[in-house]
C-alpha positions in Angstrom: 31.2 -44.8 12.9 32.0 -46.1 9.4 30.6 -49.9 8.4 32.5 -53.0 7.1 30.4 -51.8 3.4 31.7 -49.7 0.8 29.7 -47.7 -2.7 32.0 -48.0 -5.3 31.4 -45.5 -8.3 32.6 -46.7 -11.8 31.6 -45.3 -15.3 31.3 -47.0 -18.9 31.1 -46.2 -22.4 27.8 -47.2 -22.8 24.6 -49.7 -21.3 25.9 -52.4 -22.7 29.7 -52.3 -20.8 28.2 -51.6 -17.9 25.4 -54.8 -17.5 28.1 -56.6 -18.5 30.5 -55.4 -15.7 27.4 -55.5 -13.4 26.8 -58.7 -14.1 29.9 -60.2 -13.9 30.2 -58.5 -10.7 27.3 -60.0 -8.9 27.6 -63.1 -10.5 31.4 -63.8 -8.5 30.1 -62.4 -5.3 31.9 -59.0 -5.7 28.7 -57.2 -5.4 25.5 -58.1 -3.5 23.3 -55.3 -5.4 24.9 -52.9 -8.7 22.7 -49.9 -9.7 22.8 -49.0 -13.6 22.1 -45.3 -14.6 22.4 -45.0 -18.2 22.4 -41.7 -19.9 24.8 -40.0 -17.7 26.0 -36.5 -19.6 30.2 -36.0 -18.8 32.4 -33.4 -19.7 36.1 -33.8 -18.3 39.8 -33.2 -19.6 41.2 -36.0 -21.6 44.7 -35.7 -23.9 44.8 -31.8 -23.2 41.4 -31.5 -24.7 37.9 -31.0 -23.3 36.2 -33.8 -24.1 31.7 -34.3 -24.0 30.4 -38.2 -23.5 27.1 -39.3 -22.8 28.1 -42.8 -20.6 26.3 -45.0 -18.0 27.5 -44.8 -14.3 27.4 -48.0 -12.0 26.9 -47.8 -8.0 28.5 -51.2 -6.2 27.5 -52.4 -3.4 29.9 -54.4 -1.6 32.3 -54.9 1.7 35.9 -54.1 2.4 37.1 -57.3 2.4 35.7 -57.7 -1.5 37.0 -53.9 -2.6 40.3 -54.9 -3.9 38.9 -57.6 -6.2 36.2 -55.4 -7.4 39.3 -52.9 -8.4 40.9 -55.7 -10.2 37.8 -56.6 -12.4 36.7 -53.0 -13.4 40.3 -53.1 -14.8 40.2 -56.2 -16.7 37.0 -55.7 -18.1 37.2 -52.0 -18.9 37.3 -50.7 -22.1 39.0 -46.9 -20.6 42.2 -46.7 -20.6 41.6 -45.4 -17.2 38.4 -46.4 -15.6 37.1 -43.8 -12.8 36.8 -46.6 -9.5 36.0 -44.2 -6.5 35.1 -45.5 -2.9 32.7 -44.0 -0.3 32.7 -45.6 3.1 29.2 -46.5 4.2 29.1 -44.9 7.8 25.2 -45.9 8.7 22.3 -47.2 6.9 19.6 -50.4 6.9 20.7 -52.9 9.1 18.1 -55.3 7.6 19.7 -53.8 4.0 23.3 -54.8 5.5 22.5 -58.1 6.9 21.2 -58.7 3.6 24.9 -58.1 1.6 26.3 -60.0 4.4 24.5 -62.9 3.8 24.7 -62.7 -0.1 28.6 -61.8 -0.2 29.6 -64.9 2.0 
C-alpha cells in the first residue's frame, strides 16, 4: 500500500542554501515539515574526476500532488548545476503525523 505522501531527498552546498530552500519551501505550501542535516561528508564523480564535499542534505515532506512544484523550485533556487531531487513513496506511517501534512498542505 503506498500513501498520497512522498520524502523527497535534495542536497546543497552548504547550511545556508539549504534553510533557504527549506524555507522557501514551507513557506509556499510545498512542504508541511523539511529536515536540515548539515555536515553531510560526499564523495561522487563530477567532470571525470572524483570529487570530496562536505554539503547539507534536506528531507521534504510533502504529497504527490505538490511533487512536481517542489521539482521546479529545487531547480530555480539551486546553485548545482544538477541538484540530486530523489523520491521515496511513503508506503505507511503516523496517521495522526499524515493528517497533520494534509491539513497543513491544503
Amino acid at each position: 500500500m503506498t500513501t498520497q505522501f512522498k520524502l523527497i531527498f535534495t542536497i546543497c552546498k552548504d547550511e545556508d542554501e539549504a534553510r533557504i530552500l527549506a524555507r522557501a519551501l514551507v513557506e509556499q505550501k510545498l512542504a508541511a515539515c523539511v529536515n536540515i542535516l548539515p555536515n553531510v561528508g560526499s564523495i561522487y564523480m563530477w567532470e571525470g574526476e572524483v570529487a570530496e564535499a562536505t554539503e547539507t542534505k534536506l528531507l521534504i515532506k510533502t504529497k504527490s500532488d505538490k511533487m512536481n512544484d517542489v521539482f521546479v523550485t529545487i531547480k530555480a533556487m539551486h546553485s548545482y548545476e544538477v541538484p540530486e531531487i530523489q523520491v521515496i513513496d511513503v508506503a505507511t506511517g503516523n496517521l495522526a503525523y499524515f493528517n497533520w501534512m494534509d491539513e497543513v498542505l491544503n
